[in-house]
LUMPA-367015 format. One record per residue (C-alpha): residue number from 1; x, y, z; residue in one letter. Coordinates in steps of 0.1 Angstrom, whole numbers, plus 5000, padded with zeros to 4 digits. Each point is the difference from the previous one (the first is absolute). Example, Ala and Ser with C-alpha at 12.3 -4.5 7.8 and 13.67 -1.06 7.14 Angstrom:
<marmars>
marmar resi 1; xx 5123; yy 4955; zz 5078; resn a
marmar resi 2; xx 5014; yy 5034; zz 4993; resn s
</marmars>
This chain:
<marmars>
marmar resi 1; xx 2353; yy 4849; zz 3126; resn x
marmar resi 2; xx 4974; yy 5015; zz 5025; resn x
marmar resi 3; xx 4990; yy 5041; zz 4997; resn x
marmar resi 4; xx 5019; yy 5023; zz 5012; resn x
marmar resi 5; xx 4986; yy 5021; zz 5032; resn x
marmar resi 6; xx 4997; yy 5035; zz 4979; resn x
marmar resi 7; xx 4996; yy 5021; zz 5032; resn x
marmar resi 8; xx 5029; yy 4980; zz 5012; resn x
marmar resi 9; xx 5022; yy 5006; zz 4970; resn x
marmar resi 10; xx 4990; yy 5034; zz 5000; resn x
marmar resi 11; xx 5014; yy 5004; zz 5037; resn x
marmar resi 12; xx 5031; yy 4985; zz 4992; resn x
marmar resi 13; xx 5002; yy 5022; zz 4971; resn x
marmar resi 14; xx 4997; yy 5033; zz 5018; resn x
marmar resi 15; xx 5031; yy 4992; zz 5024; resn x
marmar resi 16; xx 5022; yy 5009; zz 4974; resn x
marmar resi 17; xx 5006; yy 5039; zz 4999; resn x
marmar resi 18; xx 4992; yy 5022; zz 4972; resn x
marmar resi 19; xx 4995; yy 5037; zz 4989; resn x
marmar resi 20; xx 4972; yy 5018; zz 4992; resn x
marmar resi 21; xx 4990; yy 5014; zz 4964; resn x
marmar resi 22; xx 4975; yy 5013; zz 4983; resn x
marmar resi 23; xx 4996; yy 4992; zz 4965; resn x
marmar resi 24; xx 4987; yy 5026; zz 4974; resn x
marmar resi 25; xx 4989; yy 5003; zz 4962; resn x
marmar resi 26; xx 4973; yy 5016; zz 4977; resn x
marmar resi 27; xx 4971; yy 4982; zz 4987; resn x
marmar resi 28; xx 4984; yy 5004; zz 4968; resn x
marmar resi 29; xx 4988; yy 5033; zz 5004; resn x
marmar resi 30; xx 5029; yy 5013; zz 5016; resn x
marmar resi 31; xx 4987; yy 5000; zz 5035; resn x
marmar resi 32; xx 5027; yy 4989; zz 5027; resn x
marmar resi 33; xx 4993; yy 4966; zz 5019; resn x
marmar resi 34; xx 5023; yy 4981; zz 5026; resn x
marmar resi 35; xx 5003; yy 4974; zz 5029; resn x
marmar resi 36; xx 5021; yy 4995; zz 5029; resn x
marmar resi 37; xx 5023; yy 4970; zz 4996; resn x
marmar resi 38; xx 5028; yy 4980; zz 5015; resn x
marmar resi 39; xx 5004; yy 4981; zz 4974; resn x
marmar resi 40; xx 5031; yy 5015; zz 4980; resn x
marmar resi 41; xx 5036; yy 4995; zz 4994; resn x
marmar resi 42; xx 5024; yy 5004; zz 4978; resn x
marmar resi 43; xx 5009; yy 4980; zz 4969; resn x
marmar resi 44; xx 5028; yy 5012; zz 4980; resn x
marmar resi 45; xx 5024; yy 5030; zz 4996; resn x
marmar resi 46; xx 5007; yy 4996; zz 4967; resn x
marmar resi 47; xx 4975; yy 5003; zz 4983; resn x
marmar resi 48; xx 4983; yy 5021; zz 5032; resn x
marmar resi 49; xx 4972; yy 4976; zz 5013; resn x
marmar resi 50; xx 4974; yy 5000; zz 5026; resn x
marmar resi 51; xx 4974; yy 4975; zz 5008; resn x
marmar resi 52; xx 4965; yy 5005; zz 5021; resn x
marmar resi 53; xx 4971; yy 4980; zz 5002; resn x
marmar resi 54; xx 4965; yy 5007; zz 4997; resn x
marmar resi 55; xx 4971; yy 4977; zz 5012; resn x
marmar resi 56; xx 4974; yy 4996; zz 4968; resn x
marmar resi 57; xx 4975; yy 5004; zz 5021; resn x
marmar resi 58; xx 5003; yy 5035; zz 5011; resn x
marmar resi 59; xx 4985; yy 5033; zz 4990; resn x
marmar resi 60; xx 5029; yy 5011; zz 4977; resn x
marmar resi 61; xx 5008; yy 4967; zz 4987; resn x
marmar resi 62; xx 4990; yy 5009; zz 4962; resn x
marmar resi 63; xx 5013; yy 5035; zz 5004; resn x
marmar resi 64; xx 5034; yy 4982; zz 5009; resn x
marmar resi 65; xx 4997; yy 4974; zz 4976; resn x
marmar resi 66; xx 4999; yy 5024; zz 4970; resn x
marmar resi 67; xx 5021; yy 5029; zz 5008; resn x
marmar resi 68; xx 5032; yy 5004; zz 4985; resn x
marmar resi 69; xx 5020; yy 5012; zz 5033; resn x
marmar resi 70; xx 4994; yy 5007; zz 5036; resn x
marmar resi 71; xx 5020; yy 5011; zz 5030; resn x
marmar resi 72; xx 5011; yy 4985; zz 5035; resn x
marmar resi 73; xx 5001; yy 5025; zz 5025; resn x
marmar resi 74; xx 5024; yy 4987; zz 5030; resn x
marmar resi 75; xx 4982; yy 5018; zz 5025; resn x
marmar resi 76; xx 5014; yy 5012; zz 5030; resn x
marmar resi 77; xx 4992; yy 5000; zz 5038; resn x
marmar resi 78; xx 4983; yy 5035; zz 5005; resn x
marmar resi 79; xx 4978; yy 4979; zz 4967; resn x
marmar resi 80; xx 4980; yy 4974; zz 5023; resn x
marmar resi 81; xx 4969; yy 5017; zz 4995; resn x
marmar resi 82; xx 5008; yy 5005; zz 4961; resn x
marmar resi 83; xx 5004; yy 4961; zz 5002; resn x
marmar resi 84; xx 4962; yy 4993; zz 5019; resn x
marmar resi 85; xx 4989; yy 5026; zz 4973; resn x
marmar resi 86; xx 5011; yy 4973; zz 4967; resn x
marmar resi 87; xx 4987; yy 4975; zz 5022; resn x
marmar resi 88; xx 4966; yy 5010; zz 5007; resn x
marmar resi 89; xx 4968; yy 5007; zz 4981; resn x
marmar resi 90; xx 5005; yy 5032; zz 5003; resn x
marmar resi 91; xx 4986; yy 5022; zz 4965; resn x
marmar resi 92; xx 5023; yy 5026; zz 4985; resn x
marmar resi 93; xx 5033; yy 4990; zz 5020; resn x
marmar resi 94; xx 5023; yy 5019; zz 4977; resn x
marmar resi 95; xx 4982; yy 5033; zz 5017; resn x
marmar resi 96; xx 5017; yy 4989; zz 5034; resn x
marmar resi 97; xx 5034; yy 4998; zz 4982; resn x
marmar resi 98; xx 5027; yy 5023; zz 4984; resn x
marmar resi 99; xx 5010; yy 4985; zz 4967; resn x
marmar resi 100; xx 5010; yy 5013; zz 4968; resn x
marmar resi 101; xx 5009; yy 4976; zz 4963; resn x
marmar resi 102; xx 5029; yy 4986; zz 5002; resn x
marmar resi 103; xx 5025; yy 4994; zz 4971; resn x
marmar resi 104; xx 4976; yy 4974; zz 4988; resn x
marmar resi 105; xx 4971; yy 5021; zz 5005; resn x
marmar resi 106; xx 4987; yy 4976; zz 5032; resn x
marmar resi 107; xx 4994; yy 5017; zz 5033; resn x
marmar resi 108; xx 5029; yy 5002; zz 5021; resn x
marmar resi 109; xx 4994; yy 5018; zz 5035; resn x
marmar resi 110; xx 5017; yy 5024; zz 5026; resn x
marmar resi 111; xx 5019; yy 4992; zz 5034; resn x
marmar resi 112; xx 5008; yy 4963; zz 4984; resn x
marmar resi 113; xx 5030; yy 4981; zz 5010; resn x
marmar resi 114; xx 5004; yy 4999; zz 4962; resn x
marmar resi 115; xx 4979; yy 4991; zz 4972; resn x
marmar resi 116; xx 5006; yy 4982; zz 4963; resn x
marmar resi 117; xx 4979; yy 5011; zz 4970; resn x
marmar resi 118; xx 4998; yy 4968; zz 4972; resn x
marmar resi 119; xx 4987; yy 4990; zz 4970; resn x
marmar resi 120; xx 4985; yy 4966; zz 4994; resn x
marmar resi 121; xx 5027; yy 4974; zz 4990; resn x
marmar resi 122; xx 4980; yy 4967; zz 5007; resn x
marmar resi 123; xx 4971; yy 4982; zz 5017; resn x
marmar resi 124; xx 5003; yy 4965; zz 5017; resn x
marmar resi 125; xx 4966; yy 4984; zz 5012; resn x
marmar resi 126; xx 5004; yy 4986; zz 5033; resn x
marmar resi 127; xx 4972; yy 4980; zz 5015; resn x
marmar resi 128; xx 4975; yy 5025; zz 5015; resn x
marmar resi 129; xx 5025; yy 5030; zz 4991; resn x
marmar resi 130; xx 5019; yy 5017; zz 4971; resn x
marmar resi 131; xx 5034; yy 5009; zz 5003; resn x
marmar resi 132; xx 5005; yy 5032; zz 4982; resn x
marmar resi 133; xx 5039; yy 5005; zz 4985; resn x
marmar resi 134; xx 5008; yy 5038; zz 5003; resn x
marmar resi 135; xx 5034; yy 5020; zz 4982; resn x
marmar resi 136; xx 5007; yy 5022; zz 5019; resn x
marmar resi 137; xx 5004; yy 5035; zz 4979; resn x
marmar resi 138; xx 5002; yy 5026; zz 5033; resn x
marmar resi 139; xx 5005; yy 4996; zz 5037; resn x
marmar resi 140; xx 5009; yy 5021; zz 5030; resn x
marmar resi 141; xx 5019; yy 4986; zz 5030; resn x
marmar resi 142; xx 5006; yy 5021; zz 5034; resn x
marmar resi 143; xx 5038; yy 4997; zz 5013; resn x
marmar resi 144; xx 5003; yy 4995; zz 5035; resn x
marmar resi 145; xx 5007; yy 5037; zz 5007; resn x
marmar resi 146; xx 4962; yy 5006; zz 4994; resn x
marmar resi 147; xx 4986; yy 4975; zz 5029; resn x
marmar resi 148; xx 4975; yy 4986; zz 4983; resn x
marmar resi 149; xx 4995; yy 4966; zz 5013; resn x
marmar resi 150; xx 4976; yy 4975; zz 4981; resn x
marmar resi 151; xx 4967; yy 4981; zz 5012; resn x
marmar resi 152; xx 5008; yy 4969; zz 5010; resn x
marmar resi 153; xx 4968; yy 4973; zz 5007; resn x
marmar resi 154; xx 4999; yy 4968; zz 5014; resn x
marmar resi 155; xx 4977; yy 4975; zz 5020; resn x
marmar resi 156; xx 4970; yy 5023; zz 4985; resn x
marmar resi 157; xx 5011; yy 5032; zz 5016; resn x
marmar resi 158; xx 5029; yy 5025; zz 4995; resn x
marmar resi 159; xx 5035; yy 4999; zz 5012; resn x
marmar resi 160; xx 5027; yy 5026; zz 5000; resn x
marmar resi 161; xx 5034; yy 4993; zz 4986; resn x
marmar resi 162; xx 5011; yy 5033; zz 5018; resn x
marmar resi 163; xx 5004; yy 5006; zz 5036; resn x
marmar resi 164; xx 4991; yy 5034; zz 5013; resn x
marmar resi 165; xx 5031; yy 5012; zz 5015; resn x
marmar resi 166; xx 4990; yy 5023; zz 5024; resn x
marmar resi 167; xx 4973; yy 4970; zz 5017; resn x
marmar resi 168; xx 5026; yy 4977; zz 5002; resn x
marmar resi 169; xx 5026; yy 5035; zz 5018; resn x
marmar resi 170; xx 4986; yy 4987; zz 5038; resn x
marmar resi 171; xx 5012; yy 4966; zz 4993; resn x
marmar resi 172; xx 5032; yy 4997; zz 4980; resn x
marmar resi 173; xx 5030; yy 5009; zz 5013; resn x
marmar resi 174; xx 5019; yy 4995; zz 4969; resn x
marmar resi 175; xx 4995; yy 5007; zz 4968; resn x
marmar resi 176; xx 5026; yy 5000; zz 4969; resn x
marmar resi 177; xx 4998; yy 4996; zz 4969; resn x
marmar resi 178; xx 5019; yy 4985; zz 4969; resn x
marmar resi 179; xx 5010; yy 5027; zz 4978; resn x
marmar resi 180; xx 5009; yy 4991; zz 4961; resn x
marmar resi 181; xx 5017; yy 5020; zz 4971; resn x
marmar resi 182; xx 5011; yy 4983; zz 4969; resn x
marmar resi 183; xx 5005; yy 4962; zz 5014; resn x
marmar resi 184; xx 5019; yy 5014; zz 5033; resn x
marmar resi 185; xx 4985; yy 5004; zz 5033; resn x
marmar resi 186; xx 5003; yy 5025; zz 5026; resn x
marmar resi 187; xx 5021; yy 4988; zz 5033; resn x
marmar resi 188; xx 5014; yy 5018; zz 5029; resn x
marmar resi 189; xx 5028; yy 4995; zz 5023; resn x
marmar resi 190; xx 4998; yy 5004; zz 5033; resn x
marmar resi 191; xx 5022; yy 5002; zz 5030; resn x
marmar resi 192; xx 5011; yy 4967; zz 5001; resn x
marmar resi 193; xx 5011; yy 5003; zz 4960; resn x
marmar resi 194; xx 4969; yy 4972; zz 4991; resn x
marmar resi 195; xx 4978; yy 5010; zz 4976; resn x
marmar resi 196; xx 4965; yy 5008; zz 5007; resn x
marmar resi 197; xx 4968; yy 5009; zz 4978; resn x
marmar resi 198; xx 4986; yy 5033; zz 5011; resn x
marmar resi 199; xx 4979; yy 4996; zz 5028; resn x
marmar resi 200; xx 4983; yy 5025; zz 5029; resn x
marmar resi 201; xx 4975; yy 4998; zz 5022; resn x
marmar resi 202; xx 4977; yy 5016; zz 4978; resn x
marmar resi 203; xx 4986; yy 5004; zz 4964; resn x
marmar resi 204; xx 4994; yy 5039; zz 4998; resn x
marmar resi 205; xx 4994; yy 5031; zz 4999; resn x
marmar resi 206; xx 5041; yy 5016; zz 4993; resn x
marmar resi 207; xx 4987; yy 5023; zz 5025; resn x
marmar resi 208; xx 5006; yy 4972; zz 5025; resn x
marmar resi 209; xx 5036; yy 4998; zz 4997; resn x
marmar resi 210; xx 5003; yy 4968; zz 5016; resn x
marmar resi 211; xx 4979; yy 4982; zz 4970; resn x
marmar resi 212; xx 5007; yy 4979; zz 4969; resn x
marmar resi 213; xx 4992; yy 5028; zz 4973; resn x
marmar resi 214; xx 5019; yy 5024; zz 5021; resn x
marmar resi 215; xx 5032; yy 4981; zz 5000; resn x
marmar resi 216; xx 4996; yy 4993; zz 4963; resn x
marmar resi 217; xx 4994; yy 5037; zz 4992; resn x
marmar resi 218; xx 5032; yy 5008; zz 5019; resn x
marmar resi 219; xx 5020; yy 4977; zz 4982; resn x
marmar resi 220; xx 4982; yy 5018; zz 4968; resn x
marmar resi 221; xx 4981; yy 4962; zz 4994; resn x
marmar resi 222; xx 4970; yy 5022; zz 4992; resn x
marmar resi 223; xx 4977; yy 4970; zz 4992; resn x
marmar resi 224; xx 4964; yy 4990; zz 5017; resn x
marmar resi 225; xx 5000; yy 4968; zz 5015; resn x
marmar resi 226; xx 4967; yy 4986; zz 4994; resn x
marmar resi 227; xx 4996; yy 4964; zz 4985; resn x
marmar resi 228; xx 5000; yy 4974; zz 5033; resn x
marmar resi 229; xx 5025; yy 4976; zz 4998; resn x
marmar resi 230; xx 4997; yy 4982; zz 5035; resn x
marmar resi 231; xx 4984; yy 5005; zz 5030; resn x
marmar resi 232; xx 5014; yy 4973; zz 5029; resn x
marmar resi 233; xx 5000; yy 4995; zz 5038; resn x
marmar resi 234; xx 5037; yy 5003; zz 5021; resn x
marmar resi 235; xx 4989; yy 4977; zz 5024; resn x
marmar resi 236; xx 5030; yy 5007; zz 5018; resn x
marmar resi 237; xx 5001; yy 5035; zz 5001; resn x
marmar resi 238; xx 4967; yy 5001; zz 5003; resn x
marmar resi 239; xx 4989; yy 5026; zz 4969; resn x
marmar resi 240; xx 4984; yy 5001; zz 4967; resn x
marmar resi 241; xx 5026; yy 5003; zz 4968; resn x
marmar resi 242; xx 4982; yy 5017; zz 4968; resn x
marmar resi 243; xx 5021; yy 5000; zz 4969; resn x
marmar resi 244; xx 4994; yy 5018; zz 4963; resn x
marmar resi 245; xx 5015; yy 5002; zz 4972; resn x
marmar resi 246; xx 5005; yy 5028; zz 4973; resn x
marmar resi 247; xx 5024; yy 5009; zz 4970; resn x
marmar resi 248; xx 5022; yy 5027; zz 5001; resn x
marmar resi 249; xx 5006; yy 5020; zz 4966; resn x
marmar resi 250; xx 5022; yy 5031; zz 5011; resn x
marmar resi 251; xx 5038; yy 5003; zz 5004; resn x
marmar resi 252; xx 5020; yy 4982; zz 5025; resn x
marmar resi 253; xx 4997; yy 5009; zz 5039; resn x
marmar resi 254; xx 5036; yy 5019; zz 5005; resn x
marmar resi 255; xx 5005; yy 4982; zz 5035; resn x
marmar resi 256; xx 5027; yy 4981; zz 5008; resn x
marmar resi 257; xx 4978; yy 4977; zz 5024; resn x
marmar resi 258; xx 4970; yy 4996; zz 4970; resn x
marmar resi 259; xx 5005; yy 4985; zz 4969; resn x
marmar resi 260; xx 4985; yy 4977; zz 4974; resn x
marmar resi 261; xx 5014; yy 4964; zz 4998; resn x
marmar resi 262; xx 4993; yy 4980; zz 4967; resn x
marmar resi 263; xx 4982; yy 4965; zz 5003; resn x
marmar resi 264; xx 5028; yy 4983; zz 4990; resn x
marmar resi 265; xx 5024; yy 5016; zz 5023; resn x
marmar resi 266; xx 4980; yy 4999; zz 5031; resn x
marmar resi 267; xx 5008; yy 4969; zz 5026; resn x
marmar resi 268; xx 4972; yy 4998; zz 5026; resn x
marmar resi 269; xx 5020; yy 4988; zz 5025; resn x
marmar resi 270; xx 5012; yy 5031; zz 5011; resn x
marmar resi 271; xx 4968; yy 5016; zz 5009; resn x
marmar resi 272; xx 4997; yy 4999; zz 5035; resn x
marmar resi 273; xx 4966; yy 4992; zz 4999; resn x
marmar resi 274; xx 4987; yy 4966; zz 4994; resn x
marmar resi 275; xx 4967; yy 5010; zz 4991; resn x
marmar resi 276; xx 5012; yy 5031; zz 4979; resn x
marmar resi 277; xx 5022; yy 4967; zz 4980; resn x
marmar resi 278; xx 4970; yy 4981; zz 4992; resn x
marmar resi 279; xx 4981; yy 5029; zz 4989; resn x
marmar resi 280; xx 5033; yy 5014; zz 4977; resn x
marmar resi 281; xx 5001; yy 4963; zz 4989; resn x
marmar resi 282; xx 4959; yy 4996; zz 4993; resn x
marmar resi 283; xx 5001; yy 5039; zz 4980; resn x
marmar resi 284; xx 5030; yy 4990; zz 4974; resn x
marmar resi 285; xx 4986; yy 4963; zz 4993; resn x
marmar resi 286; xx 4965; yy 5017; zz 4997; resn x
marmar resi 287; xx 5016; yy 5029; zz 4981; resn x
marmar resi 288; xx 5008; yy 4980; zz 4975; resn x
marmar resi 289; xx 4964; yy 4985; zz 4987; resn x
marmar resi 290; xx 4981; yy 5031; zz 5010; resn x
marmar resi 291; xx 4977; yy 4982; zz 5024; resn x
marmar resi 292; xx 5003; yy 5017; zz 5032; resn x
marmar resi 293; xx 4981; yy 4989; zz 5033; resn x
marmar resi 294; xx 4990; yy 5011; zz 5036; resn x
marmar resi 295; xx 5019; yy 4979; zz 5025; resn x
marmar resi 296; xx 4975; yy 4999; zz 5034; resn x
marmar resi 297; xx 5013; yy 4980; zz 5029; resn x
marmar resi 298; xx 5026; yy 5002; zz 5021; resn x
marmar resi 299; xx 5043; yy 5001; zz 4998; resn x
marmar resi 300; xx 4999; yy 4960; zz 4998; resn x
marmar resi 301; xx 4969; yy 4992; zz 4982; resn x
marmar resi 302; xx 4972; yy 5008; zz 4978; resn x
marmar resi 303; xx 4986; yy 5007; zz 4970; resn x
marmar resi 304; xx 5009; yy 5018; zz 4963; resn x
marmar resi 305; xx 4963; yy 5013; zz 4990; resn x
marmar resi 306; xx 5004; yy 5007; zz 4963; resn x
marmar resi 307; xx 4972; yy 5031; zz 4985; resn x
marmar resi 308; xx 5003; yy 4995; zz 4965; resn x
marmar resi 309; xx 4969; yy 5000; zz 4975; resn x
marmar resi 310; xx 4992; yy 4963; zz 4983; resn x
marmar resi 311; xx 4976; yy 4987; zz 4978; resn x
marmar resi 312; xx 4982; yy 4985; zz 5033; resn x
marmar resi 313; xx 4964; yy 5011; zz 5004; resn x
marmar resi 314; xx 4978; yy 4991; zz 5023; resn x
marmar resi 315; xx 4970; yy 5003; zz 4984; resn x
marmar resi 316; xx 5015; yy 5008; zz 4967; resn x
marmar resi 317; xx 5000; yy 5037; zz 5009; resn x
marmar resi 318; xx 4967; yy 5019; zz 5016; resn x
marmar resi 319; xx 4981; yy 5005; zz 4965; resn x
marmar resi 320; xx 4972; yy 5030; zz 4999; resn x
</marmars>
């Protein structure tokens, strides 16, 4: 068998998307250490298990190797320099940071898009890496009401999985949004009696009252919609459609033109949008494994980019 290209299988490596985290502990003498990393998924919910990787040849290797916890630190997009911090040679990087112990006693830091505080449940040697088994004994997640949206990275640089709403305002002409509470999603019916999903033209401020979170505040919706669900071209009606998505946990909208229609009940054929059914369609099949993606393309074709964190690495994680 001939030898792999390693720069090549690197490259083909970093196509695939990932977060960004930076992973904590305490050495021996109770001094804080971490590294930025890609290289961390989940394992297990029951019992609660994480997995990172760390390179044996980097600067906290042994402090790693014989801790009994650390942290991963999903960071977030205002975090990017936070990441280049970890991944530098940077001395004292914890003096750049806001962090405190976490449940475990591992530093966990401020303006995250959530973090997870472990002890040690395993270690697997792994060629030119360890993988470290965490149990997770804390954590702290951000809903979607706080719009915090995490560092993505791919192809060596970062990517948002967020679209800022007001940059796209000059392009898209309509913008909706699929609204859920309790396995039923929000649809509309308009003056043709065909139901729609809420849609303007566009995403905000309710001062505008021709925009999305204006009509949902009206309708007493009073939900944020901030995770990107698809962004595609209408060829022929020449404009740009953004879609999010967002969960709803207050009471019913008391409108008899608004109201929440279970999965099961729902029959896509009668929206009168075709893209608006293959988006419905997409949400409830994707609903149901918890593996959302970003649809980019146009209302015929394209692709379903999936940001979810995996035990890929690129380089095992960028280990100072």
């Amino acid at each position: 068998m001939s030898a792999l290209d390693l720069k090549q299988l690197r490259r083909a490596l970093g196509a695939f998307v990932t977060g960004v985290t930076v992973v904590t502990t305490l050495d021996s003498e109770g001094n804080p250490r971490g590294f930025t990393a890609n290289s961390f998924t989940s394992v297990s919910l029951e019992p609660p298990l994480i997995l990172v990787c760390i390179g044996k040849s980097g600067a906290s290797f042994e402090a790693f190797r014989n801790a009994g916890g650390y942290a991963v630190n999903i960071l977030s997009e205002a975090q990017r320099d936070v990441s280049g911090v970890f991944a530098s040679q940077v001395e004292n990087r914890f003096a750049n940071v806001d962090w405190v112990p976490g449940p475990a006693g591992n530093p966990v830091f401020d303006g995250t898009a959530a973090w997870l505080d472990c002890t040690m449940h395993e270690q697997v040697d792994a060629g030119d890496h360890v993988i470290l088994i965490g149990r997770v004994i804390g954590f702290e997640a951000f809903s979607d009401a706080d719009r915090v949206q995490p560092l993505g990275y791919c192809r060596g640089a970062y990517v948002s999985f967020g679209i800022n709403a007001e940059t796209l305002g000059a392009r898209a002409t309509r913008v909706g949004a699929i609204i859920e509470r309790e396995g039923a999603v929000l649809l509309l019916t308009d003056k043709n009696d065909q139901s729609t999903l809420p849609t303007a033209s566009d995403l905000g401020p309710t001062s505008n009252p021709s925009s999305l979170r204006a009509q949902l505040a009206r309708l007493g919706v009073n939900v944020d919609p901030s995770l990107l669900f698809a962004v595609f071209e209408d060829r022929e009606n020449e404009h740009l459609s953004v879609f999010y998505r967002a969960m709803f946990s207050g009471e019913k909208p008391d409108e008899p033109q608004a109201t929440f229609v279970p999965f099961e009940e729902i029959d896509v054929a009668d929206l009168a949008s075709p893209a608006d059914r293959d988006m419905l369609t997409r949400y409830i099949r994707e609903r149901t494994t918890e593996s959302f993606g970003i649809y980019v393309g146009d209302q015929h074709d394209g692709v379903v980019h999936a940001p979810r964190l995996q035990s890929r690495s690129e380089n095992g994680g960028r280990e100072n």
